[in-house]
C-alpha positions as YAML, in Angstrom:
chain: A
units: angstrom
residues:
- id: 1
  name: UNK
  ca: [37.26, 286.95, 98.30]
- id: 2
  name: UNK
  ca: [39.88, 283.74, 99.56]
- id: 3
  name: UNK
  ca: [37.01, 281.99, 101.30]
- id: 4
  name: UNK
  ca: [35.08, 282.64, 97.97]
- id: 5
  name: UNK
  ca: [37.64, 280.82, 95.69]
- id: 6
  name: UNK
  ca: [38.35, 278.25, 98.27]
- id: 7
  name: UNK
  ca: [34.23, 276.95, 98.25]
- id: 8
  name: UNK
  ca: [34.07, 277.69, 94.53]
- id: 9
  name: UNK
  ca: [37.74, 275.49, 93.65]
- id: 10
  name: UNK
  ca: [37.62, 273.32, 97.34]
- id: 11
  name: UNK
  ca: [40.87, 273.79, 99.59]
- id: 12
  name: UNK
  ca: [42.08, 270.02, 99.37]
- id: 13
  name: UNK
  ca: [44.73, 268.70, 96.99]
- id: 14
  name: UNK
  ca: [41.90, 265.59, 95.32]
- id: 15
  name: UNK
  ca: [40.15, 269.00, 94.32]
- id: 16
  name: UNK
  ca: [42.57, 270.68, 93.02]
- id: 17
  name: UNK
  ca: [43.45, 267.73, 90.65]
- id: 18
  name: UNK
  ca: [40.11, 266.97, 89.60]
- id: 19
  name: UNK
  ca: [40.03, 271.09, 88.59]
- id: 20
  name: UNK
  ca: [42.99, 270.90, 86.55]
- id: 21
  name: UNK
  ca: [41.96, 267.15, 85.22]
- id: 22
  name: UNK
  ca: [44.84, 264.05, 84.57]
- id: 23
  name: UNK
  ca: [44.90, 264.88, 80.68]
- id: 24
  name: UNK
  ca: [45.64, 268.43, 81.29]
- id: 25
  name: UNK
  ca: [48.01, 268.33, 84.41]
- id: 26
  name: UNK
  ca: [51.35, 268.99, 83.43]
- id: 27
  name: UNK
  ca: [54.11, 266.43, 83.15]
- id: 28
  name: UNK
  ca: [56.41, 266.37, 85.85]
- id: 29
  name: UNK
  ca: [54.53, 269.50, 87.56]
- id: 30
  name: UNK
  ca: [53.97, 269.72, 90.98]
- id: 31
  name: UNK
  ca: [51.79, 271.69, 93.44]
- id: 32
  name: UNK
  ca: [52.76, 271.42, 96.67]
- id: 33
  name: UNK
  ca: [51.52, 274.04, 99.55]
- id: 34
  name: UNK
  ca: [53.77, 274.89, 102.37]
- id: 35
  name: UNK
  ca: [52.98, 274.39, 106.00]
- id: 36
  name: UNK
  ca: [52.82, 278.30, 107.58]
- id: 37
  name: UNK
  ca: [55.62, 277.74, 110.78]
- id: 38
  name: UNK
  ca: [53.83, 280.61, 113.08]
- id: 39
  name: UNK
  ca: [53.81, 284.22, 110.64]
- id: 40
  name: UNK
  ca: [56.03, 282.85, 107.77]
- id: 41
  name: UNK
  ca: [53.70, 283.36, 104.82]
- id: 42
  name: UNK
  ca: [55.93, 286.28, 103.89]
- id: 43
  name: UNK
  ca: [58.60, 283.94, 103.41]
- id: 44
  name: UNK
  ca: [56.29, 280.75, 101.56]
- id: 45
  name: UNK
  ca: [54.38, 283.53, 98.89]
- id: 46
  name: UNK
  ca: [58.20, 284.30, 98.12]
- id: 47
  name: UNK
  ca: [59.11, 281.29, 98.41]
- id: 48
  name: UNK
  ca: [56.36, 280.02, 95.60]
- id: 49
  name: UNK
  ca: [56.85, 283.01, 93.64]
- id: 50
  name: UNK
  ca: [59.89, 281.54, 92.81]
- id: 51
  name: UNK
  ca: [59.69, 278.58, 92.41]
- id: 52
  name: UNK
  ca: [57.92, 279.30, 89.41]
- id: 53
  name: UNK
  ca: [59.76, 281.38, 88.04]
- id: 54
  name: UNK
  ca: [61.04, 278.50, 86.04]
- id: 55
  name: UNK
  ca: [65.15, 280.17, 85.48]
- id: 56
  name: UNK
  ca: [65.26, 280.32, 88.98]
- id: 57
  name: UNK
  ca: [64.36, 277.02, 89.84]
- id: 58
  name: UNK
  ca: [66.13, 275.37, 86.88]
- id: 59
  name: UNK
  ca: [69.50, 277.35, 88.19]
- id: 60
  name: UNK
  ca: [68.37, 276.18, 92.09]
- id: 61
  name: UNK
  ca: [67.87, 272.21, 91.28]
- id: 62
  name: UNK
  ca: [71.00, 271.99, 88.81]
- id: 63
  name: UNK
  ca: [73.19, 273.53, 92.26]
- id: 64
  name: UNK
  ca: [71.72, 270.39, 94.12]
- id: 65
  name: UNK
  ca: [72.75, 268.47, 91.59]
- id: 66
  name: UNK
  ca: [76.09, 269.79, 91.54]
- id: 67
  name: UNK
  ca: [76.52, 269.79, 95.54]
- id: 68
  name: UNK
  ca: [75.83, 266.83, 96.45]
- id: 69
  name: UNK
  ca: [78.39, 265.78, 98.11]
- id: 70
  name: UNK
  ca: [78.78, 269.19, 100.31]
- id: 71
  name: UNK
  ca: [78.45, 269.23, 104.39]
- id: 72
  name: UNK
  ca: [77.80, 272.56, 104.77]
- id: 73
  name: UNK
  ca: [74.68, 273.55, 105.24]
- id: 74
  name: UNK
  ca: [73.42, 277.13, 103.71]
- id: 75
  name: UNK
  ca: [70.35, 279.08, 102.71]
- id: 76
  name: UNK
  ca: [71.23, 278.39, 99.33]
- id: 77
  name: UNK
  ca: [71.64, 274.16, 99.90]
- id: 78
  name: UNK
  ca: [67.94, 274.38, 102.51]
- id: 79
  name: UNK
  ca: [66.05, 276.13, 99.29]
- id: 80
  name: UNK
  ca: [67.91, 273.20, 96.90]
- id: 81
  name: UNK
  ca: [66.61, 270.44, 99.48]
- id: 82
  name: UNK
  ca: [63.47, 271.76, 99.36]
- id: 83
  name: UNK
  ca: [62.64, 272.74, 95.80]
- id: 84
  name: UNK
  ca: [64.78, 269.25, 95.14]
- id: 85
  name: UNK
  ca: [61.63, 268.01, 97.44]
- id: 86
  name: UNK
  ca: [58.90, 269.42, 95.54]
- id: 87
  name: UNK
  ca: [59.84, 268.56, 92.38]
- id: 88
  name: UNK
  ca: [60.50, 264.90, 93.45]
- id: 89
  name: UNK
  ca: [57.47, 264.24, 94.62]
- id: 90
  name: UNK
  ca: [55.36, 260.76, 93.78]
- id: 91
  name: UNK
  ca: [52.11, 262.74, 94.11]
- id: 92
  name: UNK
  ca: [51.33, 266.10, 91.67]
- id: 93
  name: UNK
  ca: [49.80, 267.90, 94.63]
- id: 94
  name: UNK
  ca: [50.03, 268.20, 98.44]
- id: 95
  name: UNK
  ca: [51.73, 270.14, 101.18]
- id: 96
  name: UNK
  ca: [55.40, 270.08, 102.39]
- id: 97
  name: UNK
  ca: [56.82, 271.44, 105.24]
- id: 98
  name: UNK
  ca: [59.78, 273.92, 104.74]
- id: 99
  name: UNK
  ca: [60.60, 273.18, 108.45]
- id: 100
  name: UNK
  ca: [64.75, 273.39, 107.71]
- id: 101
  name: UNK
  ca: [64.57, 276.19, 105.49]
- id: 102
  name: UNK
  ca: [62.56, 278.53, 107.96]
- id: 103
  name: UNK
  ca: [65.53, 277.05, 110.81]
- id: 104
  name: UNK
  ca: [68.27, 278.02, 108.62]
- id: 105
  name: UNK
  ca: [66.76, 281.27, 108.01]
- id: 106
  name: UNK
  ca: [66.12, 282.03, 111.45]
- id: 107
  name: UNK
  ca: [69.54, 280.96, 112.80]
- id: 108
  name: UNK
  ca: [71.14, 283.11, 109.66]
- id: 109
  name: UNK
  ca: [69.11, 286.65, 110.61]
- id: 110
  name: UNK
  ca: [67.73, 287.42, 113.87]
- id: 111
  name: UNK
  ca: [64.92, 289.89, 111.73]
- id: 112
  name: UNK
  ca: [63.46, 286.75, 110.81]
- id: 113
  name: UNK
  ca: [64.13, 284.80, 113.98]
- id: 114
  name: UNK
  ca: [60.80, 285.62, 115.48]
- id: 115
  name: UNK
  ca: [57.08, 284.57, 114.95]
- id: 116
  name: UNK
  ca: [56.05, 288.85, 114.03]
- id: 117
  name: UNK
  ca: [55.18, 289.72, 110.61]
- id: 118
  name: UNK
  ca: [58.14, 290.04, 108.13]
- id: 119
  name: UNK
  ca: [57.90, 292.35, 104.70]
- id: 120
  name: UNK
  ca: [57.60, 289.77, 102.30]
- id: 121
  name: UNK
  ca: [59.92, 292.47, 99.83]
- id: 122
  name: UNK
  ca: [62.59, 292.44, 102.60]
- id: 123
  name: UNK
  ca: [63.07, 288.38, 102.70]
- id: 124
  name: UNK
  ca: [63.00, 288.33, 98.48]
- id: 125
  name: UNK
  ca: [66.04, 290.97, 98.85]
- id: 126
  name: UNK
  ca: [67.60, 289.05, 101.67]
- id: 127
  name: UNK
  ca: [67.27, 285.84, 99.94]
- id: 128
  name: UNK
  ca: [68.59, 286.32, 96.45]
- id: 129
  name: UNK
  ca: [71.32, 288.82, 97.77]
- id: 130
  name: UNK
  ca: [72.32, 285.80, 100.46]
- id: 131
  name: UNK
  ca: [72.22, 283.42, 97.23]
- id: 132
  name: UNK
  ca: [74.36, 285.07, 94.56]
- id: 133
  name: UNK
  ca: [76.68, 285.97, 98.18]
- id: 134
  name: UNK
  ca: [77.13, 282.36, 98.84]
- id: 135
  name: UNK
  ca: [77.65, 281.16, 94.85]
- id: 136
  name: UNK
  ca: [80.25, 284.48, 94.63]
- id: 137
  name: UNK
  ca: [81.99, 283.06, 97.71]
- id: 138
  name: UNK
  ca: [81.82, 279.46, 96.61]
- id: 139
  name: UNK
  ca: [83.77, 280.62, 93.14]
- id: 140
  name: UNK
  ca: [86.41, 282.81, 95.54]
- id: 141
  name: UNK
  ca: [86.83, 279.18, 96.94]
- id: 142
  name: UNK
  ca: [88.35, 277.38, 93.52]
- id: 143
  name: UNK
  ca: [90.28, 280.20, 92.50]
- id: 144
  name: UNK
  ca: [93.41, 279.52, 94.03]
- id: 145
  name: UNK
  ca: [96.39, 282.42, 93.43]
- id: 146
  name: UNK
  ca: [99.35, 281.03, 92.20]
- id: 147
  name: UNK
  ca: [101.23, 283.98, 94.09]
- id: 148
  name: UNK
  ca: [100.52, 286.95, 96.36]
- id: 149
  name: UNK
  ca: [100.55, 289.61, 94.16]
- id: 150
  name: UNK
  ca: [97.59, 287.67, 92.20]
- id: 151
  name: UNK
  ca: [95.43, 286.94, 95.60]
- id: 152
  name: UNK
  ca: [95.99, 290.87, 95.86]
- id: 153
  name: UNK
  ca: [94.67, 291.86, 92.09]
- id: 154
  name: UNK
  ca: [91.70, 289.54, 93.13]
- id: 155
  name: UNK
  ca: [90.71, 290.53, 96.78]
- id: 156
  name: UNK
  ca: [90.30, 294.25, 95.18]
- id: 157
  name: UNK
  ca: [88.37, 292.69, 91.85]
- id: 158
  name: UNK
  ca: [84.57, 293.15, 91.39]
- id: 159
  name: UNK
  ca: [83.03, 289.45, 91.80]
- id: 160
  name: UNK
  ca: [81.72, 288.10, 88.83]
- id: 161
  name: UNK
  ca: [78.32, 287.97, 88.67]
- id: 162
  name: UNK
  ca: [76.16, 284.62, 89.58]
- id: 163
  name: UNK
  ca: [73.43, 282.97, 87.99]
- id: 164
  name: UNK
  ca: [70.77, 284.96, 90.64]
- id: 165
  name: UNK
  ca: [72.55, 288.17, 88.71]
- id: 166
  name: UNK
  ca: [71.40, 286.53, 85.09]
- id: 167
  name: UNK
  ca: [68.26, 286.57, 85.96]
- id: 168
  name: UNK
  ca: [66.81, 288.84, 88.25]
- id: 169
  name: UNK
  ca: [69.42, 292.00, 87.49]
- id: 170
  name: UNK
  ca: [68.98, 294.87, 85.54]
- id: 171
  name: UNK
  ca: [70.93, 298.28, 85.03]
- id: 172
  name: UNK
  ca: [69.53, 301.87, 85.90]
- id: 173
  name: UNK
  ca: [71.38, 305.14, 84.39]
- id: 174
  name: UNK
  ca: [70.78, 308.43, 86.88]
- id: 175
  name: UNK
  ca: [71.16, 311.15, 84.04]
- id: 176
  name: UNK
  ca: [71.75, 314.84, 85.08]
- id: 177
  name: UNK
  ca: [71.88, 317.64, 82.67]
- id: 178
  name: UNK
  ca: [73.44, 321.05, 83.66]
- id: 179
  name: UNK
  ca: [70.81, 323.57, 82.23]
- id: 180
  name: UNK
  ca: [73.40, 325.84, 81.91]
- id: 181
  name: UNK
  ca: [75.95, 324.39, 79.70]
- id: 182
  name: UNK
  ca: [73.74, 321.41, 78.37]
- id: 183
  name: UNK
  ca: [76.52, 318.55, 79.31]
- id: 184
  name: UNK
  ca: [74.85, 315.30, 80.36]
- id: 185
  name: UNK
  ca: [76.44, 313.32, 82.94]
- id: 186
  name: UNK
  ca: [74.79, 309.79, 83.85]
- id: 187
  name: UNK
  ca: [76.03, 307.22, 86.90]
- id: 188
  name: UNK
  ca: [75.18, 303.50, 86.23]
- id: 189
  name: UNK
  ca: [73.78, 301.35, 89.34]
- id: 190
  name: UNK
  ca: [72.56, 297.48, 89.71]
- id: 191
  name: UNK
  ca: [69.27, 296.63, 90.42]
- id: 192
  name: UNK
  ca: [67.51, 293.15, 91.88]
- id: 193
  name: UNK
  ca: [64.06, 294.49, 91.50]
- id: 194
  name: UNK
  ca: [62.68, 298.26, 91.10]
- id: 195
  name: UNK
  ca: [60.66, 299.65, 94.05]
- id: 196
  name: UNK
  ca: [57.84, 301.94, 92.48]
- id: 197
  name: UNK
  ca: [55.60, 304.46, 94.06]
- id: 198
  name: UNK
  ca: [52.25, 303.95, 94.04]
- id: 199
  name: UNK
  ca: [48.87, 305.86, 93.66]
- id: 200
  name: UNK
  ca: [44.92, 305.64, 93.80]
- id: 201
  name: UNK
  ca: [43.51, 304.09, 90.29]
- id: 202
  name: UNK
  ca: [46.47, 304.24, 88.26]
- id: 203
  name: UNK
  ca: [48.54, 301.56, 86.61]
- id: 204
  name: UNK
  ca: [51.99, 299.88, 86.58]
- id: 205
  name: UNK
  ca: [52.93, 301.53, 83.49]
- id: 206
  name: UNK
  ca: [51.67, 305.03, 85.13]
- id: 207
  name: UNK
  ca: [53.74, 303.90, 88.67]
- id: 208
  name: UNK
  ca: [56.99, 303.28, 86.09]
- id: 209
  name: UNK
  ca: [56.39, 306.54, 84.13]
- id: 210
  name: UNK
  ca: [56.60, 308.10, 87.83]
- id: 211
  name: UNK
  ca: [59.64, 306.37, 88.71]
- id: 212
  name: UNK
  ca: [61.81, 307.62, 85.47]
- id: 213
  name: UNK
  ca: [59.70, 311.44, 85.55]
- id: 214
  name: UNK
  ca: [62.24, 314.38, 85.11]
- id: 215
  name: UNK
  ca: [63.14, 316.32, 88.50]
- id: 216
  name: UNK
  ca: [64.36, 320.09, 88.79]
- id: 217
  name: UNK
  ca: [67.24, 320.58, 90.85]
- id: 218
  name: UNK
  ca: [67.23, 324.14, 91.98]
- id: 219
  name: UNK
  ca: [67.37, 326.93, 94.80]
- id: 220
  name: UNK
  ca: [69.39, 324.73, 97.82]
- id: 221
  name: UNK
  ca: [69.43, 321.38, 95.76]
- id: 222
  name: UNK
  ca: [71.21, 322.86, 92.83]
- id: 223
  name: UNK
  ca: [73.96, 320.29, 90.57]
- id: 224
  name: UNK
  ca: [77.80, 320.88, 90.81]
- id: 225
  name: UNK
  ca: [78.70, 321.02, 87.53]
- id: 226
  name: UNK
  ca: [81.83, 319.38, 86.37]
- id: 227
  name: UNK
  ca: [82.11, 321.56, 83.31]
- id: 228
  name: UNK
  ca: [80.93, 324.84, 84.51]
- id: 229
  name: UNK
  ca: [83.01, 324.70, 88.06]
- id: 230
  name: UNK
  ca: [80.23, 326.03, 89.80]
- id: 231
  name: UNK
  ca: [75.96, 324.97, 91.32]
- id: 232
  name: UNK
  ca: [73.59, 324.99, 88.30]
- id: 233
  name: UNK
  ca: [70.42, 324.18, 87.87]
- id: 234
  name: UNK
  ca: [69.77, 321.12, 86.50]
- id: 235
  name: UNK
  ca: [67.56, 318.12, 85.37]
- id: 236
  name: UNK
  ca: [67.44, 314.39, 86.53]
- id: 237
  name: UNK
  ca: [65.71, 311.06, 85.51]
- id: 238
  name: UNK
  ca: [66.22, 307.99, 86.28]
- id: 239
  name: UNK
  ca: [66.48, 305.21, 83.22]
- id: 240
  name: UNK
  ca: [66.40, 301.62, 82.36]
- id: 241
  name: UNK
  ca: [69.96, 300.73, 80.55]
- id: 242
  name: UNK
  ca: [69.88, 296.97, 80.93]
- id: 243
  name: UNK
  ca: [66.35, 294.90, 80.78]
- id: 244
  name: UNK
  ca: [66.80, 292.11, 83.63]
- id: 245
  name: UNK
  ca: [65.55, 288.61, 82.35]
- id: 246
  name: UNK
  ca: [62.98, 288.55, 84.98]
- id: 247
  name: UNK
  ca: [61.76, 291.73, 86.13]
- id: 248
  name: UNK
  ca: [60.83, 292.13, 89.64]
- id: 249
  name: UNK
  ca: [58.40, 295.35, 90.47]
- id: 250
  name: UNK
  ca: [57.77, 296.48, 93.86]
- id: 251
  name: UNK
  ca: [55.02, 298.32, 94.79]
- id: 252
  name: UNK
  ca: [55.50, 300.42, 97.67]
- id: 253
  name: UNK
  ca: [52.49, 300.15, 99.68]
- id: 254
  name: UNK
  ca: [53.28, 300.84, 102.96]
- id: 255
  name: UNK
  ca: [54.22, 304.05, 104.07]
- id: 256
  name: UNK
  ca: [55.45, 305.87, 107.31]
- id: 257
  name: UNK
  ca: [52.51, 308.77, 108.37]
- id: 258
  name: UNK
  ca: [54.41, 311.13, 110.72]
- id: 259
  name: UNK
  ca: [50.57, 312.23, 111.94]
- id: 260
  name: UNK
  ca: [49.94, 308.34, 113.29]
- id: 261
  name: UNK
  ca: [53.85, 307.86, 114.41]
- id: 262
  name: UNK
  ca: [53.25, 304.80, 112.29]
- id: 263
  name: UNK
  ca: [53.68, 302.74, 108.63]
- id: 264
  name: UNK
  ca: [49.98, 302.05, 106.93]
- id: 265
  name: UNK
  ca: [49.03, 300.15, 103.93]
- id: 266
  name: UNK
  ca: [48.46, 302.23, 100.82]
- id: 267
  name: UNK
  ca: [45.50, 299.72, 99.24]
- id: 268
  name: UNK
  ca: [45.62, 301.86, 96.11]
- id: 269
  name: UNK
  ca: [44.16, 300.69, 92.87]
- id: 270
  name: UNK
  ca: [47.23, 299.77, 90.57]
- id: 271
  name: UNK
  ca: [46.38, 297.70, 87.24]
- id: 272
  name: UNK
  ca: [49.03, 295.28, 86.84]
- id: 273
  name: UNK
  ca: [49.00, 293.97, 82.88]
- id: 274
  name: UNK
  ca: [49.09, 290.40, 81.82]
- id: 275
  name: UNK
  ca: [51.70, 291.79, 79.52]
- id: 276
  name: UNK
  ca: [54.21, 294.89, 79.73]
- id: 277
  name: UNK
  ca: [57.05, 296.36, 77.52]
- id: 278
  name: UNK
  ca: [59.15, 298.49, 79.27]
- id: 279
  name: UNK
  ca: [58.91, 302.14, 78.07]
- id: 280
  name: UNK
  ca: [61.37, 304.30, 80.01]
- id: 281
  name: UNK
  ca: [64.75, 303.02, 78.79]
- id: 282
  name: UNK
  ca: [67.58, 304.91, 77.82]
- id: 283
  name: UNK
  ca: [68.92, 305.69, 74.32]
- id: 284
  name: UNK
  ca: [71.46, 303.24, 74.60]
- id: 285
  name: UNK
  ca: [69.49, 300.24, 75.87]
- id: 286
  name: UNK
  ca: [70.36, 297.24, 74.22]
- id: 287
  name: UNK
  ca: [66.99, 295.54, 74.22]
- id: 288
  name: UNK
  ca: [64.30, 298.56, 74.78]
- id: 289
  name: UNK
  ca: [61.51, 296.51, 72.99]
- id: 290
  name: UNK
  ca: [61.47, 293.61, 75.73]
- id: 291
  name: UNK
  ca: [57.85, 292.36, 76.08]
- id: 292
  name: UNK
  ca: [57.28, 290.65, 79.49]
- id: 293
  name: UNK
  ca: [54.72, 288.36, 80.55]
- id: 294
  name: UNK
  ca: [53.59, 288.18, 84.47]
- id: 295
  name: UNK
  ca: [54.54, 285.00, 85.98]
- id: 296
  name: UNK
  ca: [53.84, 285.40, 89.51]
- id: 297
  name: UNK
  ca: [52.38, 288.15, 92.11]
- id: 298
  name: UNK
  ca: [53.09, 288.37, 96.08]
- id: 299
  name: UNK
  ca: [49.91, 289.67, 97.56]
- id: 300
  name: UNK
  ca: [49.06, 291.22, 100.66]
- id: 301
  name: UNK
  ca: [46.08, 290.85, 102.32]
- id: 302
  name: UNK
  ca: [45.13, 293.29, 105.64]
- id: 303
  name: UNK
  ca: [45.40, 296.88, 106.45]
- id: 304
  name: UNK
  ca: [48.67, 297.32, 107.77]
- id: 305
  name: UNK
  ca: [52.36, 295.97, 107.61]
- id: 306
  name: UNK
  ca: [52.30, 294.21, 110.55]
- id: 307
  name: UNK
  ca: [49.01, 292.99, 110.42]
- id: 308
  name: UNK
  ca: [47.58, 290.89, 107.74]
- id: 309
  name: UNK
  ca: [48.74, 287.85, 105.31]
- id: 310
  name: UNK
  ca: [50.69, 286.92, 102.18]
- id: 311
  name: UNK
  ca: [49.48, 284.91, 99.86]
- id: 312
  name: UNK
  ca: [51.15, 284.53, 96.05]
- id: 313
  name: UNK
  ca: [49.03, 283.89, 92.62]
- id: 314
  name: UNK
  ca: [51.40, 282.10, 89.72]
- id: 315
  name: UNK
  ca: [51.05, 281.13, 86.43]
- id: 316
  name: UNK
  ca: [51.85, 277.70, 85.03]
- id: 317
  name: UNK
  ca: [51.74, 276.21, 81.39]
- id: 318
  name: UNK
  ca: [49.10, 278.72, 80.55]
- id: 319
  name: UNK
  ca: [46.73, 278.12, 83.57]
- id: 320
  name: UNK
  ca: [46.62, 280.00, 87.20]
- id: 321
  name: UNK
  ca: [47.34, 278.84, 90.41]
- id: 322
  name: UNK
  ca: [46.78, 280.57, 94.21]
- id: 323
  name: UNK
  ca: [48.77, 279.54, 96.82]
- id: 324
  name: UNK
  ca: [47.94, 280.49, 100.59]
- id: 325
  name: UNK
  ca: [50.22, 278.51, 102.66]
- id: 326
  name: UNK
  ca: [49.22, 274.97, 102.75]
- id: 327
  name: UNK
  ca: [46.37, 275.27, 100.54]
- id: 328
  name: UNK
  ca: [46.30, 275.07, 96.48]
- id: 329
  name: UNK
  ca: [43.28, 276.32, 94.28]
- id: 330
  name: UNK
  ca: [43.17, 276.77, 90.49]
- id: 331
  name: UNK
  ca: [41.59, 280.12, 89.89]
- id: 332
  name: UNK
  ca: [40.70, 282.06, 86.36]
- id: 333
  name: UNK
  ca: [42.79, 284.78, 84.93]
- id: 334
  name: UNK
  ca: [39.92, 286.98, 85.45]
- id: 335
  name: UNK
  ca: [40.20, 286.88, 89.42]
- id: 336
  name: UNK
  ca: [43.12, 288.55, 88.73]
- id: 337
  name: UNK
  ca: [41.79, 291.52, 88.92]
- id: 338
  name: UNK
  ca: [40.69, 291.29, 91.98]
- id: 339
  name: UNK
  ca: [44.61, 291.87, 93.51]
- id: 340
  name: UNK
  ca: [44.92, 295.33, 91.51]
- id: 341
  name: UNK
  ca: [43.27, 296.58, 95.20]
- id: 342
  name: UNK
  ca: [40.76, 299.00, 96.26]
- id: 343
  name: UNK
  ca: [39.01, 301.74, 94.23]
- id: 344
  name: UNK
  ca: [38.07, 303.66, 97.67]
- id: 345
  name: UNK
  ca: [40.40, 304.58, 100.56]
- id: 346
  name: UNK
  ca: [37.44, 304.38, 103.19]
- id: 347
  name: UNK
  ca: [37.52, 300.59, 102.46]
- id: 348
  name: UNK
  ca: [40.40, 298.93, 104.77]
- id: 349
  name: UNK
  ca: [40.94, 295.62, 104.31]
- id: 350
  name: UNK
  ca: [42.34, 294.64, 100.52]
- id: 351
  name: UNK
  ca: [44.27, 291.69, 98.74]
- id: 352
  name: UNK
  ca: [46.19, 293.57, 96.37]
- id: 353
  name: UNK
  ca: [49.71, 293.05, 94.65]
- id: 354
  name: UNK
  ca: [52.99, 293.87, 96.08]
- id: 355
  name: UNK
  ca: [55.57, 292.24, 94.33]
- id: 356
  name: UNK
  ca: [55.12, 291.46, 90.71]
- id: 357
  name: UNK
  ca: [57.45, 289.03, 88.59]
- id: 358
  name: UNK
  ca: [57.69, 289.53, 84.74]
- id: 359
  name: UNK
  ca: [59.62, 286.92, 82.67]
- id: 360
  name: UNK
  ca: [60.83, 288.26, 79.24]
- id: 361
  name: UNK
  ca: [59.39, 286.36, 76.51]
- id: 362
  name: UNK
  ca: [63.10, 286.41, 75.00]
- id: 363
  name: UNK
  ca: [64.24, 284.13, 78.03]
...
C-alpha cells in the first residue's frame, strides 16, 4: 500500500509541493522528513506525531525561546533545536537530520542505545515523562528556600505539574463497590495516554467500552471492605474523571503467546473515527461531552514487534500528510482506512494504527 501512495503522490519534496499547490500551502508550514539513523523510525513517527500536535510544539519552540542562553544540553533542549530547525526553515519541504537528538537519546538510555527495533509507545512514554522531569526539575532550580524548614516542606511536596501535564494528562477513577453493603470507594490515578485492548473488527469506541467494562471480584479475588471489616464480593470499573487536552490512545497490539515463548502482532481490525467523544466518564467529570478530532496516528507496519517499520499519518490545516522517515506524501482522508488493519488473521503483514492522538476541539 506505501509503494502505492508513493507512485500515485511521488516520494520527492518538488512533488509534494506541486500536490499541495503554492496558493494552498500553509503559511509558515513546514514538511520536513527525517533521515532514519539505522532502526529509529520508532522514534521519527513519534517524533512527527508531535510535532503536529500543534500545543506541543507551541509549548516546545516558546522553551527555546526562553533557553537560549542555557549550556546544558538535554532531551528537552535537542527536541527544541530541532523542532526550532524545522520550523525555521527557508524551504516548505525537505528532510532534516535529527542526528543530535537520536545522540542525546542514546547517551540518556541504553534501551535506545542500539540499532534493534524500539516500541514506538515506549519512546512517546520515555520522552514526555523525561520532558515534564526536566521542566519539574528546572522549576526546583528557581525556588530557592529562604530556610531549612521550607527546603523540607518542599522536598516532600508533589511537583507542580508542567506544560507536557496540560496537555497530554488526564485523570482515571478505579471505583469498587462492596455488593454487600453498597459503599463505593474510588482511587484517583494520572494518566499520559490510555493503553486499550484490542480485538478482531471492532472499533475504538468498542476497545474504550472494554477498558471501563465492570469486573466481579469474587471466590480468591474478593474486596476488603472498609465498612464491612471483612472480604466481599464486589464490583470494579475503571473511569475517565479528567478529559486530557490531547488524548493519546494506545492500542495494544502486541502480545506475549506463552505457546511461541514469544510477543506477536495482533493486526486486528480496529476503526479509529475521524471524530470521538469520550463516553465512559464518571459522574463527576467536569467536561464529559469533550468531542475530539484525530490529529495524528503512529502506524506499524510488519508482523511482529521486532520486525517491521513505523511510519506516522498527520493532519494539517484540514489536509493529510504521511510521513515515512525521509519521505513526505500528501494522501486523502480516505486512505485512512487503510491503517484500521486486517479483516483476516491468516493475512500477516499489516499497516495498522498503534498510537492515536485526539486534540479536543475545546483546546
Amino acid at each position: 500500500m506505501l509503494s502505492c501512495i508513493r507512485n500515485k503522490m511521488g516520494a520527492n519534496a518538488s512533488q509534494l509541493e506541486k500536490e499541495i499547490g503554492s496558493e494552498q500551502f500553509p503559511a509558515n508550514e513546514h514538511y520536513f522528513g527525517l533521515v532514519n539513523f539505522g532502526n529509529t523510525c520508532y522514534c521519527n513517527s513519534v517524533l512527527q506525531a508531535l510535532y503536529f500536535c500543534r500545543p506541543f510544539r507551541e509549548k516546545v519552540l516558546h522553551y527555546k525561546q526562553q533557553q537560549k542562553n542555557q549550556k546544558k544540553e538535554t532531551l528537552l533542549t535537542c527536541l527544541a533545536d530541532l523542532f526550532y530547525n524545522i520550523a525555521t526553515q527557508k524551504k516548505k519541504v525537505g528532510t532534516i537530520a535529527p542526528k543530535k537528538f537520536i545522540q542525546r537519546l542514546r547517551k540518556e538510555n541504553e534501551l535506545f542505545d542500539n540499532y534493534m527495533q524500539q516500541d514506538a509507545h515506549e519512546f512517546l512514554n520515555y520522552l514526555l515523562n523525561t520532558v515534564a522531569d526536566i521542566l519539574q526539575a528546572e522549576k526546583q532550580q528557581t525556588i530557592k528556600p529562604k530556610n531549612t524548614d521550607t527546603f523540607t516542606n518542599n522536598s516532600n511536596r508533589k511537583p507542580d505539574p508542567t506544560w507536557v501535564h496540560d496537555i497530554f494528562q488526564g485523570t482515571l477513577t478505579n471505583e469498587t463497590r462492596c455488593l454487600n453493603c453498597e459503599t463505593v470507594s474510588s482511587k484517583d490515578e494520572d494518566f499520559l495516554d490510555l493503553s486499550v485492548d484490542v480485538e478482531q473488527n471492532t472499533s475504538i469506541t468498542h476497545c474504550l467500552r472494554g477498558f471501563s467494562s465492570t469486573e466481579t471480584l469474587c471466590a480468591e479475588y474478593k474486596y476488603y471492605c472498609e465498612v464491612c471489616c471483612s472480604k466481599q464480593e464486589a464490583q470494579k470499573r475503571m473511569r475517565v474523571k479528567k478529559l486530557p487536552n490531547i488524548l493519546a490512545l494506545h492500542l495494544k497490539r502486541f502480545k506475549y503467546m506463552e505457546q511461541l515463548n514469544r510477543y506477536t502482532k495482533l493486526s486486528y481490525r480496529v476503526v479509529f473515527p475521524l471524530e470521538l467523544r469520550l463516553f465512559n466518564t464518571s459522574d463527576d467529570a467536569c467536561n464529559p461531552e469533550r468531542m475530539y478530532d484525530l490529529v495524528a496516528v503512529v502506524i506499524h507496519c510488519g508482523s511482529g514487534p521486532n520486525r517491521g517499520h513505523y511510519i506516522s499519518i498527520v493532519k494539517s490545516h484540514g489536509f493529510w500528510l504521511l510521513f515515512d522517515d525521509d519521505i513526505v506524501d500528501k494522501i486523502d482522508a480516505t486512505a485512512i482506512e487503510d491503517f484500521y488493519g486486517l479483516t483476516s488473521d491468516l493475512q500477516k503483514n499489516s499497516e495498522s494504527g498503534y498510537i492515536l492522538f485526539y486534540q479536543s476541539r475545546d483546546y
